[in-house]
C-alpha positions in Angstrom: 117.2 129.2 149.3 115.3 129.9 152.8 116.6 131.9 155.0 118.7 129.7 157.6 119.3 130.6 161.3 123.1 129.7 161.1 124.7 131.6 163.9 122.7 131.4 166.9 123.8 128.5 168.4 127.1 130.2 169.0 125.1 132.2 171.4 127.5 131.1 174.2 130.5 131.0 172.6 129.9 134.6 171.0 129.1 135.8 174.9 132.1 133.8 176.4 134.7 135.9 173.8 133.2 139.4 175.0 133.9 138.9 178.3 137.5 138.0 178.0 137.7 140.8 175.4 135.7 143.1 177.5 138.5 145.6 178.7 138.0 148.5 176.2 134.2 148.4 177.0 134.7 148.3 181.0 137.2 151.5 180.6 134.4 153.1 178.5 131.9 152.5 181.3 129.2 151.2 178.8 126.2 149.4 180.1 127.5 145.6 180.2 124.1 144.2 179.4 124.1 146.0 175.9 127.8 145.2 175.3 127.2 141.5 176.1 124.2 141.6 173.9 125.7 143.2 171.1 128.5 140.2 171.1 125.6 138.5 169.2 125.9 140.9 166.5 123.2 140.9 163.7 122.0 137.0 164.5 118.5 138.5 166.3 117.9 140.1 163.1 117.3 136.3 161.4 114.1 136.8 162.8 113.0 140.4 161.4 110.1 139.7 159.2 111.3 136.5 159.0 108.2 135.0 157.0 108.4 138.1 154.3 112.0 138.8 154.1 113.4 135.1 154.4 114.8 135.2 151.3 117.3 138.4 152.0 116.5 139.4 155.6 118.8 142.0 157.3 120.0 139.1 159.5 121.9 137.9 156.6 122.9 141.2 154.7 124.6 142.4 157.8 126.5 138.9 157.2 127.3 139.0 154.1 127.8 142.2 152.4 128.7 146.0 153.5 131.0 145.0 156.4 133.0 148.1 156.6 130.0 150.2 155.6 128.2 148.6 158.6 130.9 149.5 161.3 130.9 152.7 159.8 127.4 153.3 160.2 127.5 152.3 163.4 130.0 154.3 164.6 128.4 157.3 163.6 125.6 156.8 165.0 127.1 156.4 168.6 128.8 159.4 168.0 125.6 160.8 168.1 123.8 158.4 170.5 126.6 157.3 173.2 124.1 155.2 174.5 124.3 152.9 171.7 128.4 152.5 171.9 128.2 149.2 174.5 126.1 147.6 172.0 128.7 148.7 168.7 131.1 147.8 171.0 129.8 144.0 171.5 128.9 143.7 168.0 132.6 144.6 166.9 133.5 141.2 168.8 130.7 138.9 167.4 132.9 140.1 164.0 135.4 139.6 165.1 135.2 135.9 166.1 132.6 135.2 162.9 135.7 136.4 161.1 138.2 133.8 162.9 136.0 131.0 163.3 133.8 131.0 159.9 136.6 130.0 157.7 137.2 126.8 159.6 133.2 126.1 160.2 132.1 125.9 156.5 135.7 124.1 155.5 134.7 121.6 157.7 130.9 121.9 156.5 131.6 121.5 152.9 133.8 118.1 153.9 131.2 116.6 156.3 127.9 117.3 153.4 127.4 116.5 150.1 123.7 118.7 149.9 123.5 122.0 151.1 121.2 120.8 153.3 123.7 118.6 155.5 126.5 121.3 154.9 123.7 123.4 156.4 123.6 121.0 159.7 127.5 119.9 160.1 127.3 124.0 160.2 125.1 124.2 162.7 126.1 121.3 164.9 129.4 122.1 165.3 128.9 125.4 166.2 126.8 124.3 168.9 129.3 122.2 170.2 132.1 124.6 169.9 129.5 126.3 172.9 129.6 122.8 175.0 133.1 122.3 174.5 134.5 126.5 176.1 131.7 126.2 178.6 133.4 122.9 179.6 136.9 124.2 179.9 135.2 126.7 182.2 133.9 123.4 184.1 130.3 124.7 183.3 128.0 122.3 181.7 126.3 123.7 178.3 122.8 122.7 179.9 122.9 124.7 183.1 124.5 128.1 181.3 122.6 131.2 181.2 123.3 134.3 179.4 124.1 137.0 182.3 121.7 139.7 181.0 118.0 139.3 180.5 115.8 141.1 177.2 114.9 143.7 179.9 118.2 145.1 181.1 119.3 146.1 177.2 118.5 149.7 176.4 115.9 148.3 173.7 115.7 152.0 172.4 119.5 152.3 171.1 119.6 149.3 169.2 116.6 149.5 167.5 117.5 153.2 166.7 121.2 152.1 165.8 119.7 149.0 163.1 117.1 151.5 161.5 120.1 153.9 160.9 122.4 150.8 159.4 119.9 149.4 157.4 118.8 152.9 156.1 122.1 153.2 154.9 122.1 150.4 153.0 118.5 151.0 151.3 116.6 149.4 153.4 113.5 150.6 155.0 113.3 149.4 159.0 111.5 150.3 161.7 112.2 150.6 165.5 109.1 148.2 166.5 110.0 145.6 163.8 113.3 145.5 165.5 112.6 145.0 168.6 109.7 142.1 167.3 113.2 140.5 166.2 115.0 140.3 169.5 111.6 139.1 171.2 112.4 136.4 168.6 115.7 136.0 169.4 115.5 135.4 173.3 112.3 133.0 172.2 114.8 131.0 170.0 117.6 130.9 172.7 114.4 129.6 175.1 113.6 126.9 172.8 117.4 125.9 172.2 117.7 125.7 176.0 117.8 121.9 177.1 117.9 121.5 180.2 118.2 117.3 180.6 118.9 117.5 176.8 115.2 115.8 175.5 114.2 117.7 173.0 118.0 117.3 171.1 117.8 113.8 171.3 114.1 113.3 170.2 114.5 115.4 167.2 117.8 113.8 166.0 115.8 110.6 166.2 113.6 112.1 164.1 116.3 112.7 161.6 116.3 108.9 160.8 113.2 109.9 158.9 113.8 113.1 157.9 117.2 115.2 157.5 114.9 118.4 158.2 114.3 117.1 161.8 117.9 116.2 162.1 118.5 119.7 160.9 116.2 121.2 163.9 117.2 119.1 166.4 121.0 120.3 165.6 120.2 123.7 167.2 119.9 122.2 170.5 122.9 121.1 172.7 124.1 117.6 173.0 125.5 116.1 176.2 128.0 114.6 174.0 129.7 116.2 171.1 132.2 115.2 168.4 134.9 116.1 169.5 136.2 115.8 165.6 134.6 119.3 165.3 137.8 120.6 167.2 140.3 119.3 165.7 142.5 118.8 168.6 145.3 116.8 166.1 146.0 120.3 164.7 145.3 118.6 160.9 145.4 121.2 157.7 142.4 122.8 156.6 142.4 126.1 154.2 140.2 129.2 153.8 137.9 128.6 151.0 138.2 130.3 147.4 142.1 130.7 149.0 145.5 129.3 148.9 145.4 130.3 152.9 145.9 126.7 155.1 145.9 126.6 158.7 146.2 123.6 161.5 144.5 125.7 164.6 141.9 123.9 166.3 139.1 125.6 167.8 141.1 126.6 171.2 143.3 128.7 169.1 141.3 130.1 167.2 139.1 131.1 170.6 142.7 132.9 171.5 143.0 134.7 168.0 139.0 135.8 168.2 140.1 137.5 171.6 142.7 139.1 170.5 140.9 140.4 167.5 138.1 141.6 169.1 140.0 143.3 172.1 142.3 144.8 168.9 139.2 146.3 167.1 137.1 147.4 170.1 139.9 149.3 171.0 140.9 150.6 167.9 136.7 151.5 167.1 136.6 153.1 171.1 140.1 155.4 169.6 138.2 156.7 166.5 134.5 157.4 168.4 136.8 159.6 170.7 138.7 161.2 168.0 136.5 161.2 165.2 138.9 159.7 163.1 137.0 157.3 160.4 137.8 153.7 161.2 141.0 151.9 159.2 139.2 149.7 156.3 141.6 147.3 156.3 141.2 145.9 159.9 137.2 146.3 159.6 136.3 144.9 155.8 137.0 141.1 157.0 134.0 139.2 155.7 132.1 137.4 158.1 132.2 134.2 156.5 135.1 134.2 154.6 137.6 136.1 157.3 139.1 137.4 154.0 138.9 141.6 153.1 135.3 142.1 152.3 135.1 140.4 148.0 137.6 137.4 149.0 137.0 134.0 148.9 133.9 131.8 148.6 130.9 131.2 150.8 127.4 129.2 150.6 124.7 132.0 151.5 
């Protein structure tokens, strides 16, 4: 049961959502760079101790368990640091999509793999092409795209202070320079995931002939040409798993419904910092994975 960087290449896709649901942000007047940053929500935190805390590493808690506790805790904390409410913002909408797309990512994962290990890839390839395929529609190729902030224009002090308060909350003990180790990590992985004439992808799913692990790495980088099964453009049924829930949205609709979401709960989390209001469980306990209320529903972890 290692640790498994799931999310990450959604980097683009994650980044590509903020920006069209970036109006509540823009009226507050937070720092872009930290609001585009936070779109990747807890991902860079795969890499906090990643060698000691593989097993359970905050990365995946903030994935799996304590949603509404989590948005709470954020909150507060940029009711008390304003600095840190682009990045709470931007994580809001990384939820947000998580919550829309998850459901159909591991459906399809658990009828593409047999082994956890190739659920584990169909997961992360698809995801990756998902990034391809709305870069594309934006007639941008996947291989030229650059996130438009760099590790030096995010305020590096709120979110560090913001995870050490979250994870205190949940019991666990943090610190502001670990953090920050993790989000060096982070921009490292996006580096290596970066492939430029799309080499590296296609040596190490050659590799996979031999080993599935190599297959597994080499499904974190970008492929010129994707399976374009992954986006299920004939609108066929799929359902929600541990659920009697069935939809027929392919991935462009359910870009549309992450938009909407995430405009609906950055709004709704930008009302109750200004009013001190707590925030509504019911539209902020939607499990990551499952995109069922927080206790619904199955998911590998």
């Amino acid at each position: 049961r290692r640790g498994r960087i799931r999310s990450m290449p959604t980097a683009y896709t994650h980044q590509l959502i903020a920006e069209d649901a970036s109006g509540a942000a823009k009226e507050a007047g937070v720092r872009l760079a930290d609001y585009y940053f936070g779109a990747q929500g807890a991902d860079p935190l795969f890499f906090y101790r990643f060698v000691v805390m593989r097993k359970n590493n905050p990365g995946r808690m903030l994935h799996t368990c304590g949603i509404y506790d989590t948005f709470s805790s954020m909150l507060d904390y940029a009711r008390s640091r304003p600095e840190a409410l682009g990045y709470a913002l931007g994580y809001v909408t990384h939820c947000a999509a998580d919550s829309v797309f998850h459901p159909y990512v591991y459906y399809r994962a658990y009828n593409c793999g047999a082994t956890r290990l190739m659920r584990s890839i169909c997961h992360t390839q698809d995801e990756s092409d998902f990034d391809t395929h709305f870069l594309a529609r934006r007639g941008t190729e996947v291989n030229r795209y650059r996130l438009p902030y760099l590790r030096k224009d995010i305020d590096l002090g709120a979110v560090s202070g913001l995870y050490v308060r979250v994870l205190s909350d949940k019991g666990v003990e943090a610190t502001e320079a670990a953090v920050r180790k993790a989000v060096r990590g982070w921009f490292r992985f996006l580096f290596f995931t970066t492939d430029r004439h799309f080499v590296r992808g296609t040596v190490l799913r050659g590799l996979g002939r031999i080993s599935k692990r190599f297959r597994h790495l080499g499904a974190l980088l970008r492929r010129k040409n994707i399976d374009r099964s992954c986006l299920n453009e004939e609108h066929a049924p799929w359902n929600y798993r541990g659920s009697d829930i069935t939809s027929t949205d392919g991935v462009d609709e359910l870009y549309v419904k992450a938009v909407e979401r995430a405009k609906a709960m950055t709004e709704k989390f930008l009302e109750c910092w200004r009013s001190g209001e707590p925030l509504p469980r019911e539209e902020f306990c939607l499990g990551l994975l499952t995109g069922l209320p927080e206790g619904g529903g199955e998911s590998e972890k």
